[in-house]
Every structure is written in C-alpha cells, then in structure tokens.
Steps between C-alpha positions, in 0.01 A plus 500: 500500500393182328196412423504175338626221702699173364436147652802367547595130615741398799782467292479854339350662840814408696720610197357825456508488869878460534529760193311799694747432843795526258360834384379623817882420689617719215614862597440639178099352467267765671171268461349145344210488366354171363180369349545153645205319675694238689393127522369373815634207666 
C-alpha cells in the first residue's frame, strides 16, 4: 500500500492513466497499484 504520493501534471496523469487500463485489460495482471496523485482540472 503506498504511502507516499507523487504529484503528477495532466500530461503524465492521463499517461499513467492510459498505462494502468492497459494493465488492468490484461489477463495475466491480477492488480495495479500506483502512487500517483492525479492533477485536477
């Protein structure tokens, strides 16, 4: 579980965003965990 967050700015939040649906749409990935703290806006 983390417990240090990372800001992140739009253009890496939708990246890492777009990242963690390829994982998660992959049979073989049981769970994502990330430390991201998206951008707002």
């Amino acid at each position: 579980v983390p417990t240090t967050t990372k800001a992140l700015d739009a253009a890496q939040t939708e990246e890492l965003e777009s990242l963690i649906e390829k994982l998660e749409g992959d049979d073989d990935v049981q769970a994502v965990f990330h430390t991201m703290e998206p951008s707002v806006g």
